[in-house]
N, C-alpha and C positions, 0 to 999 in steps of 0.2 A: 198722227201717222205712225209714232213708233208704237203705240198701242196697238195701233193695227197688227203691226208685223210680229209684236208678241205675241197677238192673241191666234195668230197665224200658225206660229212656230209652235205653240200650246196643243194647238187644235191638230198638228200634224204629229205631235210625237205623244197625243192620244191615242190617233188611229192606227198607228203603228205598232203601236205596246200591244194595242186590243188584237191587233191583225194575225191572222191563223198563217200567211201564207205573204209574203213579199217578192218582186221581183227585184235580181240585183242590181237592178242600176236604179232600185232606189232604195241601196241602201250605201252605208260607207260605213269608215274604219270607228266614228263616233256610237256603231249600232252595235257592237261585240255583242252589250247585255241583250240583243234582242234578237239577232242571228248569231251568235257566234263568233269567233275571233277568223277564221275559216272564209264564213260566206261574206260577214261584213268586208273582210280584204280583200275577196274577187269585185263585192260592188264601188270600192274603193276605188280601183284599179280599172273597172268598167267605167268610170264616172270621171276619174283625174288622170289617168295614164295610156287607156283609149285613142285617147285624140292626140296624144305624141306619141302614138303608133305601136304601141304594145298593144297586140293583140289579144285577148281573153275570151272563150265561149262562153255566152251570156246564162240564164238560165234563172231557178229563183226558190227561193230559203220558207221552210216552214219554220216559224220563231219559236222560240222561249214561251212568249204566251201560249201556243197551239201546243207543246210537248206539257205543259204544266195545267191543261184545261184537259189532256186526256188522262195523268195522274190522279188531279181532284174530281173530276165525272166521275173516275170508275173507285172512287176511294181506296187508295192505291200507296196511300205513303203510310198510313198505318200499318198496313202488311209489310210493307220492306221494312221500315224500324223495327219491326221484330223478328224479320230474317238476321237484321245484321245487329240485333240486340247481344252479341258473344261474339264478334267479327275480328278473328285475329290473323291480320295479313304475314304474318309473319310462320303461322301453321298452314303450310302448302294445304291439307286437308281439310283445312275451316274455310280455307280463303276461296277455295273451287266450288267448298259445297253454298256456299251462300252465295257464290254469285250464280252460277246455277241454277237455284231456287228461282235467285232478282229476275232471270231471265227468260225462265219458263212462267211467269206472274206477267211480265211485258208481255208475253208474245199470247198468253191466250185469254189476253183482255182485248175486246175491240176497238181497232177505234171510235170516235165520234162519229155520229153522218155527216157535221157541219167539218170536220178534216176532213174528212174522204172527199165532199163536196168541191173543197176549195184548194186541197193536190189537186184532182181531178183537172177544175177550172184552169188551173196554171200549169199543167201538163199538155191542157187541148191549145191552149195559145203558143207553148212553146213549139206544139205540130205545126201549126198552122205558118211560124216561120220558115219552118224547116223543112218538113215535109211530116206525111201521114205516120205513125207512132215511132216517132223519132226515139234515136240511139241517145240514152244517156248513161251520165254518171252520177251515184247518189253517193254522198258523202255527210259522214258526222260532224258536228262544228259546234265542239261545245262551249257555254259560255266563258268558261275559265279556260280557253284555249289559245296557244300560239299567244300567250304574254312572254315580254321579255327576259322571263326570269323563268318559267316551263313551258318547254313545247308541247307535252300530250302530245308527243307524237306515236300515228296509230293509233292510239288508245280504243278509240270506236273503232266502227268495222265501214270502208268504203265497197262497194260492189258497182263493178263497170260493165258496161253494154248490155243495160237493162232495155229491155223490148217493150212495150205496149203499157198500157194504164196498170194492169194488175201485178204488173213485174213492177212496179214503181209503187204501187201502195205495200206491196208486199216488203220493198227494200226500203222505204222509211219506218213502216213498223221495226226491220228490223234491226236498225239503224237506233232508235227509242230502246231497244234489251240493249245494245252496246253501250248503253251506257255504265251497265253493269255487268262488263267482261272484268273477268278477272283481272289483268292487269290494270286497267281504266281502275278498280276498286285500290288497288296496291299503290297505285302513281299518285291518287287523291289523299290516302293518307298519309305518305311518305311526305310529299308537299302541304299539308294544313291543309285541304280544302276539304269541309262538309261535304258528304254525300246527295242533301238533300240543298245545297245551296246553288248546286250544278245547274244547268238547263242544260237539254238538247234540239239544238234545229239542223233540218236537213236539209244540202244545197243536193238540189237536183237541177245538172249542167250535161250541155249538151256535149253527146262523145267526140272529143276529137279521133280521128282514123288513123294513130300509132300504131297499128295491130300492122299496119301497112306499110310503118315505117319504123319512126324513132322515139326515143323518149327518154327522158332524164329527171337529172337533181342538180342545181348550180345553185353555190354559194356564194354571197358580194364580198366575200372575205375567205382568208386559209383556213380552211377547219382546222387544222394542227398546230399551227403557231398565232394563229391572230392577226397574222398578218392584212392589213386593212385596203391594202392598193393591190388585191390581186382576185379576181374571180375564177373559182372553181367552177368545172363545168363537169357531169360525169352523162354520159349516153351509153344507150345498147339498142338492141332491135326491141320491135313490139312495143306493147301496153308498160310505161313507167312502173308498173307495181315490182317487179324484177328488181325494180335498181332499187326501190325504196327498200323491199325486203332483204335485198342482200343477195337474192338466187343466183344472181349471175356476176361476175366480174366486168363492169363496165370499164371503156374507152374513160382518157381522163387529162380532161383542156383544162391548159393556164393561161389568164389573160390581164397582165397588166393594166391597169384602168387607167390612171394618170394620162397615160401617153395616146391610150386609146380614146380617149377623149377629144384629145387635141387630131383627133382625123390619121393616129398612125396605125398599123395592123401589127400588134406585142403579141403574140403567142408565144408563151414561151416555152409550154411544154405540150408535146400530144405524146401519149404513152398509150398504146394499145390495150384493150382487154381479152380476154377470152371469150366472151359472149356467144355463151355454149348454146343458149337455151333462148326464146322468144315467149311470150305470151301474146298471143293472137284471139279474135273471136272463137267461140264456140257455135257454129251455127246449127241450127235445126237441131242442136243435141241436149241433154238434161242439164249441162254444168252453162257457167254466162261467157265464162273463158275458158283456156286452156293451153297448157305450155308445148309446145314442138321443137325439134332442135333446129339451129341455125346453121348452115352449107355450111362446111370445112373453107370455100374462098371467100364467104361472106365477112367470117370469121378475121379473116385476115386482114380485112382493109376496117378505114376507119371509120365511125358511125354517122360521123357530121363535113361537111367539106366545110374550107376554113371560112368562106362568107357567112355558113349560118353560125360557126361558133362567133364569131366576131359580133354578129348581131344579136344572139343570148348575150352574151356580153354587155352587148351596151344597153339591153332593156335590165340587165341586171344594176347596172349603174343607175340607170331611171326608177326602179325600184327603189332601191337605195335611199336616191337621194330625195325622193319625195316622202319614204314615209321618217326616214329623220329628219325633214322639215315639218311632217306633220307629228311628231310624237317630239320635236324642242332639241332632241340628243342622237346621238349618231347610234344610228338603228343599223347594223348588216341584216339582211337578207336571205333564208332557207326560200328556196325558189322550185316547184316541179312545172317541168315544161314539156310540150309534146308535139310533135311535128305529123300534118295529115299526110297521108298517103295518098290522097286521093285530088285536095288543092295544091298539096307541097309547101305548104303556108305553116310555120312556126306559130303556136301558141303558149300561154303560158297557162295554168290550168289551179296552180296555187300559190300561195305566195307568204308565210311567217317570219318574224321577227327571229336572228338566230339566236339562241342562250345557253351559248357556254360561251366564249370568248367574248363575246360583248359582255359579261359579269363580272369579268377576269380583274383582278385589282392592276393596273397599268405599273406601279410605283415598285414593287416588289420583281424579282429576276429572280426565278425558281429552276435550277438546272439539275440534273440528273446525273451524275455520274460511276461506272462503276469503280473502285479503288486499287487503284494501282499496284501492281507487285505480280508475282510470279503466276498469278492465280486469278490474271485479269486479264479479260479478251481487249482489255484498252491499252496492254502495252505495244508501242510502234515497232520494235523486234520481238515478235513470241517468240518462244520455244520451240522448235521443233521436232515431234510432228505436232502441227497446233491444236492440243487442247479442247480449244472452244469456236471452232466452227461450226453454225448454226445449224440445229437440227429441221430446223422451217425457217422460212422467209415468204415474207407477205407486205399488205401494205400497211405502213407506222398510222397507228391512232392517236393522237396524243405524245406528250415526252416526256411520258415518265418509265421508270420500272418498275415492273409487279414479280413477284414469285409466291409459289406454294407446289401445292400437290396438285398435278393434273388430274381432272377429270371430264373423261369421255361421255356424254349424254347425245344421244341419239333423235332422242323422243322426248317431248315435250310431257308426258304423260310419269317420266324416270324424274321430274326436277326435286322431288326430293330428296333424293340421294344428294345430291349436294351441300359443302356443307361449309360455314364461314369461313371465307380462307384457299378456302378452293381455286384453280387456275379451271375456265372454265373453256372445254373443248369439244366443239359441234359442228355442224355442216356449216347452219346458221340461225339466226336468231328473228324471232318474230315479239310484238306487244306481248305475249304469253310469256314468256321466258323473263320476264324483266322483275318478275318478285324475288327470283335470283339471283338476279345480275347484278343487284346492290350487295350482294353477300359476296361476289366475287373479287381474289385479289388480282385476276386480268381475264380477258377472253381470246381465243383464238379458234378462228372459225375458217372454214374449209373455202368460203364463197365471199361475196361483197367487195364494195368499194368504199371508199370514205365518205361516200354518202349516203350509205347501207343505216339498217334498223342499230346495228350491232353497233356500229361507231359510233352515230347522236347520242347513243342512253351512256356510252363508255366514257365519250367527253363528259358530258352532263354531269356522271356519277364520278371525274378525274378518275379512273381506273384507266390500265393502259391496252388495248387492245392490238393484234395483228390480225388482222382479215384477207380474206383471197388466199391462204395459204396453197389450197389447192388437197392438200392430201394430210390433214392436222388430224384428223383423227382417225385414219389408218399408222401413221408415225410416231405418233403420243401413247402412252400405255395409263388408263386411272393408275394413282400412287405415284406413279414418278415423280421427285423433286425437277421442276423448271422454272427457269426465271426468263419474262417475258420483257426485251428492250424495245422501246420506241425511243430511245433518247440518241439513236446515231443515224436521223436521218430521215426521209421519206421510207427508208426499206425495216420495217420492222423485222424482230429476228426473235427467234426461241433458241434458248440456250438450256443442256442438261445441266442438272445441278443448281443450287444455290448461290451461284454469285457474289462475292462482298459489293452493295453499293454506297452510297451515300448521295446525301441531298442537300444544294446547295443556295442559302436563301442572301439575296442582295438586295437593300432596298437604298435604288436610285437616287431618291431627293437626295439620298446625304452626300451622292459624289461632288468633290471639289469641279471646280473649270481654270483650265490650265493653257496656259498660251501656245506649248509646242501638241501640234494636232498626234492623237490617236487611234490609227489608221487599223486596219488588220489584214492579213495573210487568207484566201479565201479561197480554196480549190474546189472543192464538191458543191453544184448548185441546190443538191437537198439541202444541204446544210444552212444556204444563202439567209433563208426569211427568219430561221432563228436565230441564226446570229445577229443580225440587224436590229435585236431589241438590246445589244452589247450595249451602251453610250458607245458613240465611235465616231470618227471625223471622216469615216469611207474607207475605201479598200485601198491599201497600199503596192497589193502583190495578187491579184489573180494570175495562176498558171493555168497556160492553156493544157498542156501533157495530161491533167487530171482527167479531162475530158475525153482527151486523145487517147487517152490508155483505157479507160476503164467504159466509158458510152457509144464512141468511134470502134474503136480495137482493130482497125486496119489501117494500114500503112495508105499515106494519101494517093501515091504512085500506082497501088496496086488496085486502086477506087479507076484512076483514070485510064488506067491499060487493063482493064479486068479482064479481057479478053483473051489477053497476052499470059495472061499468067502460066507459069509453065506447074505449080504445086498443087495437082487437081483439090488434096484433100483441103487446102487453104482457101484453093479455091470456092469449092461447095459451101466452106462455112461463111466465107463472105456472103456468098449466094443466098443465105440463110437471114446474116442480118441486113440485107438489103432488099430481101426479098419483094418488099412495094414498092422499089425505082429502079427503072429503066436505066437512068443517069445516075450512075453508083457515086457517081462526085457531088449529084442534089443531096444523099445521105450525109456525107461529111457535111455540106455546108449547115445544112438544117440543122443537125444535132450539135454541130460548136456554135452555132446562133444561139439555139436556144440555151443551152448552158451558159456560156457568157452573160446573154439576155436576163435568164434568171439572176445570175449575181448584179449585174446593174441594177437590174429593177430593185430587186432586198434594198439596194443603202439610196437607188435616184432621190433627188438629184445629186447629192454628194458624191466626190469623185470616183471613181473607181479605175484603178490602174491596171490594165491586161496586157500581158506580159507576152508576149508574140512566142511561138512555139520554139523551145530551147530543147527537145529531146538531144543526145548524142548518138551516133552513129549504129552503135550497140543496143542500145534502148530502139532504136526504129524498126534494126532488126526483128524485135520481138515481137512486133506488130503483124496482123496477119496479112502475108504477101510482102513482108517488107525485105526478107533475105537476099528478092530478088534484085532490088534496086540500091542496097545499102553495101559499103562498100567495107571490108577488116580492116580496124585499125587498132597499131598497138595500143596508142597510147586518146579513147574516144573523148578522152574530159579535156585533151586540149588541140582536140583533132575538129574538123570536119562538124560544126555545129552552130546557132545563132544568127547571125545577121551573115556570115557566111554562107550559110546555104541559101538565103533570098532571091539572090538575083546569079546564083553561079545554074547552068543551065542544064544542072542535070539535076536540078531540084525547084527550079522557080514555079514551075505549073504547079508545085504542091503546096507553096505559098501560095499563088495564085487562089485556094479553096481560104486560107486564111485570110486574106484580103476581102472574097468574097462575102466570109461570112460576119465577118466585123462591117462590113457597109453596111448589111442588114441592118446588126446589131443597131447602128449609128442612126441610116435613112430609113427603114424601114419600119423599124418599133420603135424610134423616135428617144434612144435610148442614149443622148448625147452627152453625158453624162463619165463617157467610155473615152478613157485616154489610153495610147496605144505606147510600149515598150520596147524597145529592142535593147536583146540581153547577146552579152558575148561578141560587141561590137568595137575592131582592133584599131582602128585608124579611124579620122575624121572623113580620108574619104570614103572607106566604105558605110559610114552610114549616109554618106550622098548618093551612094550608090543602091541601098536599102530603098531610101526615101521614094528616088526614080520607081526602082520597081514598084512600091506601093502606089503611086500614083498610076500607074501605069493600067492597074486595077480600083480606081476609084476613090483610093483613098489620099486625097492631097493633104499634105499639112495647113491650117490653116483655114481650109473649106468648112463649110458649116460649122467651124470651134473645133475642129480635131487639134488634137494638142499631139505629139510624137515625143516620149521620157525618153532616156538611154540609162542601162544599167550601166554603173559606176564598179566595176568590179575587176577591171583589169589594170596593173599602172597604168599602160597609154593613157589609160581614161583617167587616169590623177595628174600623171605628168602633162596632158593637152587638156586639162579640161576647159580653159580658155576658148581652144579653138573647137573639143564638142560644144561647146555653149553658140557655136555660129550656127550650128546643126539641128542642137534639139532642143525642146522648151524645158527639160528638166528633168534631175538625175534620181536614178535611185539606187541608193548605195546596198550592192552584194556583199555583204559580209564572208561568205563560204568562199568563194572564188575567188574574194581577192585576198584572204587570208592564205588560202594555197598559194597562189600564184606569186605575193610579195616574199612568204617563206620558203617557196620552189619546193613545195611537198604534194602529194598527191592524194586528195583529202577520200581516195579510195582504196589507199592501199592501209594494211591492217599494221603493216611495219612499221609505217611513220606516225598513224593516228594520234600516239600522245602526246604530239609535236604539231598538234595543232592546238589552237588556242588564239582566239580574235583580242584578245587581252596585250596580245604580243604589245612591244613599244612601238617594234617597226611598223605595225598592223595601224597601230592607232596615230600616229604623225600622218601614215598616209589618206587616212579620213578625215583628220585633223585639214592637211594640206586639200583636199578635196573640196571641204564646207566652204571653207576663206574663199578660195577661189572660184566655185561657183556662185555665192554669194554675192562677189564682187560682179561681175557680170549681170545682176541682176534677175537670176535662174532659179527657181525653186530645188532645193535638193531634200531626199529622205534616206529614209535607212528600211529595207526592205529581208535583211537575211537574219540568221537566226540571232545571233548574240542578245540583244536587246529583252528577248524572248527568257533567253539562259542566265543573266546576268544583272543584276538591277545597277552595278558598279558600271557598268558598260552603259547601261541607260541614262546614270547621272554624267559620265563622260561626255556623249552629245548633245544633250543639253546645254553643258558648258562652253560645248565649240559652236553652239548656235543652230543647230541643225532645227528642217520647219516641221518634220514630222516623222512619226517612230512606226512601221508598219509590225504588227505583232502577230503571233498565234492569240488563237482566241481566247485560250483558255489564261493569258496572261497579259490580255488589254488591261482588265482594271488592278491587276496588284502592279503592274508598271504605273498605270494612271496614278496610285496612290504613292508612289515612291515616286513620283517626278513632284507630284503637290507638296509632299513634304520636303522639296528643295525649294523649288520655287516660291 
């Protein structure tokens, strides 16, 4: 019997090898060498992922043997090896003319009859499902394709909404020359692969109707940081080629996996594109497409509503985690998808292994930074006027820094001019450009999103890219000295001039583990997923204000009386960034969800402590519409601020938006993870009286695991800490506030400044008196303010007093970590 099944299994992957022409649902991800890394993944996916509901347009692959029987018919490799007998990828001018040769050699050789015959054959069956000369797409899939270690992406050439048998014989022939595009010839040598070791087969699939609707690129991972538990999603209107080439600035979804797993809805980011432009059918006319621009209100709203990101989502997960079952190793996911116009039915249309951050060495912490001093956009007080405000801004590739000389290239025809070292400045980038693009020490390009042509090659090749800039080479001049950052953030920036930076390499196994946890200080949610490769025990200190100041930028008040507002020009700009809700109080809650959300998700399940809204009186002020509802006070640091405001009733309904949006956070995206703070809280009973109001809004202490900390930064809160311990689950000590407050100095006036100091004795008995007594009570207590950060003498102090964990700035989690070990 098992002879049988051998001789089975012999006898079918004979007729397979032999075969000019396969359908994909018989083929899978075992058949690369025979269709391609391309087609075998759609039949992969037609065959195991199908029937748990990922959709795929079916269709079917001419093999390896059928592109290598039209080479040896027409004797056809002797001619190429002496086209590329002097093939220097590196002479822009050798590299065009010999692939130009290779490809006027393909294309006016015929095919066989027994090809033609047997497209033909698998063209009329593919009518016959569908209807009479069905819309498809022909795409290249070459055998050395979409491995985990090169994507060849682009390299061939895909052509979509082919018509009738001859548009289809015509776009596999032409499909056969791509295999000798110029770039395809630059990308094989760069990477070891032989020319002639290659094969090409063409999956011809049937069109999905994007032109009617939607279409994207999602990743099962952060293309920036690596991060592994978040799926990128990028959309626009029309035919996906746009997003893939970079043409347009797509819409751009984050989506927790972990939680979205477990049945919750984690969005954590939707960030609007511009998506200027559409590519649509070309009908009745000479071209197969064609780009038209997209309504000015189209424009405005977003490309996907949240059930079908949710659902790319979790076929992104299904992706994921079947082909790292079947390849042994945890495979992330390049994924393009497309949505008909016509069913409304979401497809997915391709699917490769990602390779760059899946190569990444795990052990090693590579950071970026520029060096400090009078002459760096990293210091926290610049200069004034500042220096180094960016001359562009766009979206971060990467986290590194590049600098050299800019240079402006227009035309794909000028890439000589460029030249090693080069900063490289265009609209955008297409497979052409990419004999280049290794010679470049960054790119910045006018168009794209992070899942544009321009960023995959910029990862792959670690160069650092900004894309979407919008106006980078009308702004930029070739010659000028620039230095290109991705290392502060999702928001890349171009700075003039040279920059001093430095690079900063950690390698993980060697850190010690130490009993008292180290926590971190966490405000910017761009920032969330890279720091999260810190070692860290979770967030000690998210501030909400971060959010509130710089994502929000309106005062809550003025969200829920917008009507009322009497400051029309305050007015109109609210109007501006709220412009897609009705309910200007849904913007506030959405965007502190998702910000929160993001830093949750970076450190889940590990704790993460959010810090309930502390602005002062004067700060809220400067929120837009806030002058109207905020009231003068002399003295705002020890006025009118923290747990104060919660439930006093000229301020609770704007709590009320932060209660809302932390349930989200909690119920919603399943992000429980999230323990909740109140800062600047004077008596035990007013944080009874906090509690009330939060409850009042959903959030009970205790309900689902909500834990409620109290910052520790006022005496009361040292001298009662007994009875805050009836209150709350546990304290996190403010170093800033309660250094002011035990020295009765005013840590903003400039007179007394040098008279502050957390070092003080009195400073330190009263933390001292703090730890004992929460301790005793049975109460988790930390340290949250700066000292610890400033100080390593300060950090061996609570140590000594028992303290359970140290929340730090980032950049001084592990030299803390390393000077606690050396006591410990």
């Amino acid at each position: 019997m098992r002879n049988t099944v051998v001789n089975q299994k012999s006898e079918r992957l004979r007729s397979t090898e032999q075969a000019l022409v396969l359908p994909f649902d018989e083929v899978g991800i075992a058949d690369i060498p025979i269709v391609g890394g391309k087609n075998a993944s759609l039949g992969e996916m037609i065959q195991q992922l199908q029937p748990k509901g990922v959709k795929v347009p079916t269709g079917f692959a001419t093999t390896a043997y059928a592109y290598r029987h039209f080479i040896s018919s027409a004797g056809l490799e002797a001619q190429l090896r002496e086209i590329f007998a002097d093939l220097d990828v590196e002479d822009i001018g050798n590299l065009r003319e010999r692939g130009r040769k290779a490809r006027i050699l393909m294309l006016q050789t015929s095919f066989p009859e027994e090809l033609q015959q047997a497209i033909a054959q698998a063209y009329q069956n593919l009518c016959h499902q569908y209807g009479t000369d069905t819309d498809v797409a022909v795409r290249s899939s070459a055998t050395a394709e979409d491995l985990p270690d090169a994507s060849f992406a682009g390299q061939q050439e895909t052509y979509l909404n082919v018509h009738g048998l001859p548009g289809v014989l015509q776009s596999c022939h032409n499909c056969f020359a791509s295999i000798f595009t110029d770039r395809a010839i630059s990308y094989r040598q760069i990477k070891g692969f032989d020319h002639f070791d290659v094969a090409l087969s063409v999956g011809v699939q049937k069109m999905v109707r994007s032109d009617l609707s939607t279409s994207g690129v999602m990743f099962s991972i952060d293309t920036e940081t690596g991060f592994k538990d978040a799926a990128l999603i990028t959309a626009a209107y029309g035919l996906g080629e746009n997003v893939v080439q970079g043409a347009v600035n797509p819409d751009e979804y984050l989506v927790f996996k972990p939680t979205l797993k477990q049945g919750f809805r984690p969005i954590l980011k939707k960030r609007l594109g511009s998506k200027e432009i559409k590519m649509i059918y070309e009908m009745g006319g000479t071209k197969l497409t064609k780009n038209i621009p997209v309504p000015v209100s189209d424009r405005h709203l977003f490309a996907l509503s949240d059930e079908e990101i949710l659902q790319l989502a979790r076929w992104a997960c299904l992706i994921e985690e079947h082909y790292s079952q079947v390849r042994g190793t945890y495979t992330p996911m390049d994924i393009e998808w497309a949505k008909d116009g016509i069913t409304n039915e979401l497809f997915i249309v391709q699917a490769r292994p990602e390779t760059v951050q899946s190569q990444k060495v795990n052990n090693v912490l590579r950071t970026y930074h520029f060096v400090k001093g009078n002459n760096s956009p990293s210091l926290p007080l610049p200069p004034s006027p500042h220096p180094f405000i960016p001359l562009l801004t766009g979206r971060s590739v990467g986290a590194a820094i590049g600098q050299g000389k800019a240079k402006v290239i227009l035309d794909v025809n000028n890439l000589n001019l460029f030249e090693e070292g080069d900063v490289l400045i265009t609209n955008r980038t297409d497979p052409d450009w990419e004999p280049i693009m290794k010679k470049a020490a960054a790119i910045v390009t006018n168009s794209g999103g992070r899942t544009c042509h321009s960023a995959i090659i910029a990862r792959e090749l670690g160069i650092p890219a900004v894309v979407g800039c919008g106006n980078a080479t009308t702004t930029l001049t070739t010659g000028e000295d620039i230095t290109v950052s991705c290392a502060e953030g999702e928001t890349g920036k171009v700075y003039q001039g040279l920059i001093p930076f430095e690079v900063e390499e950690i390698h993980l196994e060697k850190l010690p583990h130490i009993p008292t946890k180290i926590m971190m200080n966490v405000g910017n949610p761009e920032e969330a997923f890279g720091l999260s490769a810190i070692p860290n025990d979770g967030v000690g200190l998210a501030r909400m204000e971060f959010i509130i100041a710089n994502q929000i930028k309106a005062h809550p008040l003025a969200l829920i009386h917008f009507h009322e507002l009497e400051d029309k020009l305050e007015k109109s700009k609210i109007f501006e960034l709220t412009r897609n809700y009705d309910d200007k109080t849904q913007f506030f809650v959405d965007k502190l969800a998702r910000g929160i959300g993001t830093i949750a998700a970076a450190f889940y399940p590990k704790p993460v402590i959010v810090r309930l809204s502390d602005f002062k009186s004067n700060e809220y002020s400067n929120l837009l519409g806030g002058k109207q509802f905020e009231p003068h006070e002399e003295n705002p640091m020890l006025g009118w601020r923290g747990a104060s405001r919660y439930y006093d009733p000229k301020y609770r309904e704007g709590f009320a938006l932060e209660c809302r949006a932390m349930k989200r956070v909690r119920d919603e995206m399943g992000l429980t993870n999230v323990i909740l703070m109140v800062p600047f809280c004077r008596t035990p009973e007013e944080g009874h009286r906090v509690l009330a109001e939060m409850a009042k809004n959903g959030l009970v202490k205790g309900e689902n695991g909500l834990q409620v900390y109290v910052m520790c930064e006022l005496p009361s809160n040292v001298q009662l800490a007994d009875e805050f311990c009836e209150v709350f689950d546990g304290f996190s000590i403010g170093s800033n506030d309660l250094t002011q407050l035990t020295l009765g100095l005013d840590r903003d006036s400039e007179l007394v400044a040098h008279l502050f100091d957390e070092r003080n004795e009195a400073v330190k008995r009263m933390i001292a008196k703090a730890i004992t007594t929460v301790k005793q009570h049975g109460r988790k207590i930390g340290i949250c303010g700066q000292a610890p950060s400033d100080y390593p003498e300060f950090a061996r102090f609570l140590v000594e007093q028992g303290i359970d964990s140290m929340s730090l700035n980032p950049d001084s989690v592990l030299k803390t970590l390393l000077e606690i070990a050396s006591m410990e």
